[in-house]
C-alpha positions in Angstrom: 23.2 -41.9 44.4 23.4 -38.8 42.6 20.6 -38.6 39.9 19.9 -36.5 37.2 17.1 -34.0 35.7 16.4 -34.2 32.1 14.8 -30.8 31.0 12.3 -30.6 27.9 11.1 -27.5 26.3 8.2 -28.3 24.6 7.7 -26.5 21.2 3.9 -25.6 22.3 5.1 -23.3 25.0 7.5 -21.7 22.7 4.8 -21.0 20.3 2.6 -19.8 23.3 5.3 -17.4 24.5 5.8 -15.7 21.1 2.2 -15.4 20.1 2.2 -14.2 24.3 4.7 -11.1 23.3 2.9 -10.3 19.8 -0.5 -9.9 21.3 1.3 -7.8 23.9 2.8 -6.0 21.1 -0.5 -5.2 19.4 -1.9 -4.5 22.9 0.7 -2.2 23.6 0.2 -0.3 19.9 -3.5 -0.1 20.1 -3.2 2.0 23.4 -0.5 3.8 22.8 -1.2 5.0 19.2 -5.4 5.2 19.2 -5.4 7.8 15.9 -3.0 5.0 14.3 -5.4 2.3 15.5 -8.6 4.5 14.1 -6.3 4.2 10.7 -6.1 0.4 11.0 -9.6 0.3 11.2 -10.4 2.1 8.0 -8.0 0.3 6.2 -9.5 -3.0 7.1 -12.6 -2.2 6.9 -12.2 -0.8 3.6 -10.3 -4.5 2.8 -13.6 -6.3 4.1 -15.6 -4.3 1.9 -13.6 -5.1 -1.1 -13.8 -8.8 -0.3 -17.7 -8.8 0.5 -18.8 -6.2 -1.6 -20.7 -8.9 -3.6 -22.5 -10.2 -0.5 -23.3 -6.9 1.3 -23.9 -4.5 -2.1 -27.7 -3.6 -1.4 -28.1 -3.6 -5.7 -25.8 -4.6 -8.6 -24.0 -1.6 -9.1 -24.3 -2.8 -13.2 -28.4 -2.8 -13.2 -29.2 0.4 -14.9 -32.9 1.7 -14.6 -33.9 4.7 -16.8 -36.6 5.3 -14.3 -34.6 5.9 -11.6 -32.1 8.0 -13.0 -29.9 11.2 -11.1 -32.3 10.0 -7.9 -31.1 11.9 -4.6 -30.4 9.8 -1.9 -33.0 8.0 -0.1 -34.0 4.7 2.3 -34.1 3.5 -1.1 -30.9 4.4 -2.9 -28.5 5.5 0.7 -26.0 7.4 -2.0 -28.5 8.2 -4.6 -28.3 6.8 -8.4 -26.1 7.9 -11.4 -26.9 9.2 -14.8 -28.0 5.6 -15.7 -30.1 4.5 -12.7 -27.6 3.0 -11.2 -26.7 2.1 -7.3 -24.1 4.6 -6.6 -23.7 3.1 -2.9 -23.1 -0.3 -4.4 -21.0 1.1 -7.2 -18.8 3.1 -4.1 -18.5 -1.0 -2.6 -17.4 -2.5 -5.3 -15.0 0.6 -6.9 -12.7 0.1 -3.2 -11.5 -3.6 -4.6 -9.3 -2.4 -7.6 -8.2 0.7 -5.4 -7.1 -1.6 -2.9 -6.0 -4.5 -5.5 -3.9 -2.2 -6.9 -2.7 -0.3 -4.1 -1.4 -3.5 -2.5 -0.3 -5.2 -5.5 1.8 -2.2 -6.8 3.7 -1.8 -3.2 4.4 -5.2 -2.7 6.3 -5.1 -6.5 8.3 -2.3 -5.8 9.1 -3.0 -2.4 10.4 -6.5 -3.5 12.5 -5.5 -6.3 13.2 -2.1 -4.9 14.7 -3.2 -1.4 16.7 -6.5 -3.5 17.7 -3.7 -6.1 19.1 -1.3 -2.9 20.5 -3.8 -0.7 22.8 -5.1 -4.1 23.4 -1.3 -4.4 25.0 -0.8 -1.0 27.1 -4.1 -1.1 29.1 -3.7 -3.6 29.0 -0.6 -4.4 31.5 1.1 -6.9 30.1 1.2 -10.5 27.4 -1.0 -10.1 26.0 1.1 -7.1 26.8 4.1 -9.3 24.9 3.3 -12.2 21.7 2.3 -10.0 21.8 5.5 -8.3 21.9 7.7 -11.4 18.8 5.8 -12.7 17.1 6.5 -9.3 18.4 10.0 -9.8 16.9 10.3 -13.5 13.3 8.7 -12.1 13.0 11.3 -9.0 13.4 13.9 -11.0 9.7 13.2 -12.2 6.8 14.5 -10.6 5.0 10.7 -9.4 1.7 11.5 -11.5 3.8 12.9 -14.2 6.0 9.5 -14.3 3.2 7.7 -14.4 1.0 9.2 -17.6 4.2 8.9 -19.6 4.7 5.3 -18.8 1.1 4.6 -19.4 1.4 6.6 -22.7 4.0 4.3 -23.5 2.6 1.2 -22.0 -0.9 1.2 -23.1 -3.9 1.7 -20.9 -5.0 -1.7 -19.0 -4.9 -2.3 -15.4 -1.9 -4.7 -15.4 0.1 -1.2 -17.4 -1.0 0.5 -13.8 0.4 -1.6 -11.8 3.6 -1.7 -13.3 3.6 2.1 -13.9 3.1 2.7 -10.1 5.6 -0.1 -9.4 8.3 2.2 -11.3 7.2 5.2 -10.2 7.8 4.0 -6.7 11.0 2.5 -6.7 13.1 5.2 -6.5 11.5 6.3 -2.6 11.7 2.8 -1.5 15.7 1.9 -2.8 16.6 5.5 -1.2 15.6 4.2 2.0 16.7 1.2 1.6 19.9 1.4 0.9 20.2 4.1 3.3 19.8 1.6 5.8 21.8 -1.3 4.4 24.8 0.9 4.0 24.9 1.7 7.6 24.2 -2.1 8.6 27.4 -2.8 6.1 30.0 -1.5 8.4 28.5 -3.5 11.5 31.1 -6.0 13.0 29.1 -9.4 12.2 29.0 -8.2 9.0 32.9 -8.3 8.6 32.7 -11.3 10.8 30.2 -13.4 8.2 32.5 -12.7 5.5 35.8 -13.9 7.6 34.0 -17.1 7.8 33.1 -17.4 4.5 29.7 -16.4 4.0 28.6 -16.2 0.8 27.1 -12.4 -0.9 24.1 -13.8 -1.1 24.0 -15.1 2.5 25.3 -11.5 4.1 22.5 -9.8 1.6 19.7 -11.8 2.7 20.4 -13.3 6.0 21.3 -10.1 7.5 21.5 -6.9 5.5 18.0 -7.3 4.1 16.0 -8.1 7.3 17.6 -5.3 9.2 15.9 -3.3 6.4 12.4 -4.5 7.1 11.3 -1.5 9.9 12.3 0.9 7.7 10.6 -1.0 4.2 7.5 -1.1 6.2 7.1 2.4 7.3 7.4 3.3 3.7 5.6 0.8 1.9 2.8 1.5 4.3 2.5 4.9 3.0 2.9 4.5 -0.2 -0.3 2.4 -0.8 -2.2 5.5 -0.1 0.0 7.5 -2.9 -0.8 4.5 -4.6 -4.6 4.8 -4.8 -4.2 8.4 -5.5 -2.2 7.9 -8.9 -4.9 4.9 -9.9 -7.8 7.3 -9.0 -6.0 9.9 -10.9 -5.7 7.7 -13.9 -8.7 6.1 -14.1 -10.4 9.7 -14.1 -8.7 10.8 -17.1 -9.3 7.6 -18.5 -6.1 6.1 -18.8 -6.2 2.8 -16.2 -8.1 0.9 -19.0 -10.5 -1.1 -16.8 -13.4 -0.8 -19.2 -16.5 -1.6 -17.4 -14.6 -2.4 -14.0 -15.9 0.0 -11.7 -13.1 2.6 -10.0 -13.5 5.5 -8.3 -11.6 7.8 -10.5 -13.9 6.8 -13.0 -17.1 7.6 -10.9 -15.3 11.1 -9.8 -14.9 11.0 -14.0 -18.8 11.7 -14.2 -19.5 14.3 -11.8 -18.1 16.4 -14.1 -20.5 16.0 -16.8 -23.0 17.2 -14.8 -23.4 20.1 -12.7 -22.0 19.7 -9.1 -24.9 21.5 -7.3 -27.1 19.6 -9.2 -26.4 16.1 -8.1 -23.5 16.4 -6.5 -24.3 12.5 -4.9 -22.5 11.3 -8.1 -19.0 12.1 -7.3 -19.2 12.7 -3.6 -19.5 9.7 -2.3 -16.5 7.7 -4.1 -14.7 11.4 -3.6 -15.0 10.5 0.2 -14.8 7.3 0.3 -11.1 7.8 -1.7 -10.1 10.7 1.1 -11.2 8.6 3.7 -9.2 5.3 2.8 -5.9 7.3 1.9 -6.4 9.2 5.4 -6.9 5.7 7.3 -3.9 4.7 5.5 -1.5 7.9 6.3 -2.0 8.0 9.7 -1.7 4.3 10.3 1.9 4.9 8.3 2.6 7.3 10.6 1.9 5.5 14.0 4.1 2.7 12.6 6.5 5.4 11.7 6.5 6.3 15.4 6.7 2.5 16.7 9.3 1.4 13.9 11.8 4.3 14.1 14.3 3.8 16.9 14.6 7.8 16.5 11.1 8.5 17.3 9.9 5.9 20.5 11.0 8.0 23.1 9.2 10.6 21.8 
């Protein structure tokens, strides 16, 4: 008598095979790309800080101590004390949170209402695609810091206002690209073929135009959290981000210059770094995903 085999896949080695091939993935990127790995690093590190600064700050960065004031750095103070006596290492810690918060926040805005505002550009085009270029056109044709001190002059300085400023002033780079890419996904065949069988806009947009925009979204996006800090550090230096007694690095960079560099120059070069550092990290990790992402660039 003939008998028969009933085969079972079991969910849990599905779920072991996929975490299998993304371990691999990340195994394969961390040898392959070491300068983007150094970048990864940074960045999360700098996240870790941010979270624990709290924990790990050796002094509250709020204590001030006029007897202790414009010290140079020692196994006391590591980065030296400010103009009030203050901690200027723990100050450094705690000034990374709202440069990341915001960093994060901001890209995360504009890359969800810019790639939703681009895909709906490229598929349906006509007028409607028309008018959503020109106002891309009209908000590229602003320098990015530029943009970004009208809005807040028209906004109102709080940190919430900078947020949404840098949301704006990125939407334009990240519906380009976009939209770039959904137009050429448009024209594919199961695109035509979704629509013969009645998929609905909506469907086509999110079901397949949208995630065969995510390699490119992430590229970008990645980078522009490092423009991102920049513009927030920028703003908080000339006094514009509204964070009051929130510690930023702008606005520690915003008291070096009231007092002469050579002089104690501790004050401003230790968030300076710190700033350079982080946006680095984050660049070159951009770029590695650039080179992992972009079908163009993985033979090279």
């Amino acid at each position: 008598m003939a008998t028969t085999q009933e085969i079972r896949f079991s969910p849990d080695s599905n779920n072991r095979s996929d975490w299998a091939r993304r371990l691999n993935a990340i195994n394969k990127f961390l040898r392959s790309k070491p300068l983007g790995t150094t970048g990864a690093i940074i960045l999360l590190l700098a996240i870790a800080t941010s979270i624990t600064a709290p924990l790990i700050a050796p002094a509250d960065p709020y204590d001030t101590n006029v007897f202790k004031v414009l010290k140079a750095p020692s196994s006391e103070h590591w980065f030296g004390t400010d103009s009030l006596g203050r901690d200027v290492l723990s100050r450094t810690m705690y000034g990374s949170g709202v440069s990341i918060y915001v960093g994060i926040i901001s890209m995360l805005m504009a890359s969800t209402i810019g790639s939703i505002v681009a895909v709906s550009s490229a598929y349906y085009g006509g007028k409607y695609d028309l008018i959503i270029q020109r106002v891309v056109d009209s908000l590229s044709a602003f320098p990015s810091l530029l943009l970004a001190l009208a809005l807040m002059a028209a906004l109102g300085s709080s940190l919430n206002n900078v947020i949404l400023a840098i949301t704006i002033v990125f939407l334009p780079r990240i519906s380009r690209v976009v939209r770039s890419v959904a137009l050429s996904v448009k024209e594919m065949p199961y695109i035509e073929a979704s629509r013969a069988i009645g998929g609905s806009d909506t469907r086509i947009m999110f079901r397949h135009l949208l995630p065969n925009t995510f390699a490119s979204l992430v590229v970008i996006s990645t980078s522009l959290v490092g423009s991102a800090i920049i513009i927030e550090a920028s703003l908080s230096f000339l006094g514009l981000s509204g964070a009051g007694n929130t510690i930023t690095w702008g606005a520690m960079l915003n008291q070096q210059q009231l007092f002469d560099f050579a002089g104690a120059p501790w004050i401003g070069l230790f968030p300076g770094f710190a700033l350079t550092l982080v946006v680095f990290g984050i660049n070159i990790f951009g770029d590695a995903l650039r080179d992992v992402l972009d079908p163009k660039l993985r033979g090279r």
